[in-house]
C-alpha positions in Angstrom: 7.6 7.5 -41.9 5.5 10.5 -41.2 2.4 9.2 -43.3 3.1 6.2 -41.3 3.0 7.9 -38.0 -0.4 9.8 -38.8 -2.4 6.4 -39.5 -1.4 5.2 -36.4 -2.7 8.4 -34.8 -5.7 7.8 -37.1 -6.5 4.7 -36.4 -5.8 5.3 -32.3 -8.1 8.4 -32.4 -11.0 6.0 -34.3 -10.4 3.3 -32.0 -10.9 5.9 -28.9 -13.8 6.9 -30.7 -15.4 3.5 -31.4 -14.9 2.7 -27.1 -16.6 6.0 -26.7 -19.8 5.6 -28.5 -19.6 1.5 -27.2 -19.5 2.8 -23.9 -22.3 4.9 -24.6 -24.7 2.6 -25.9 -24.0 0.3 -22.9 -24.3 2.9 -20.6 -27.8 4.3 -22.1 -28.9 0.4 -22.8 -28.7 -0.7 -18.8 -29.9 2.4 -17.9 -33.1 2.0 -20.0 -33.3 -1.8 -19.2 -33.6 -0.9 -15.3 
């Protein structure tokens, strides 16, 4: 149950992560196309 719990907080953390650096690259691409 505990092991359980910590891959979800895992996978939530990597998944914040991920949007993070997606957002990023978005941000820096539109900012470099204009």
């Amino acid at each position: 149950m505990t092991t359980k719990s910590t891959n979800c907080d895992c996978y939530f953390l990597l998944f914040l992560l991920a949007s993070s650096l997606l957002y990023l690259f978005f941000k820096i691409q539109s900012s470099l196309n204009a």
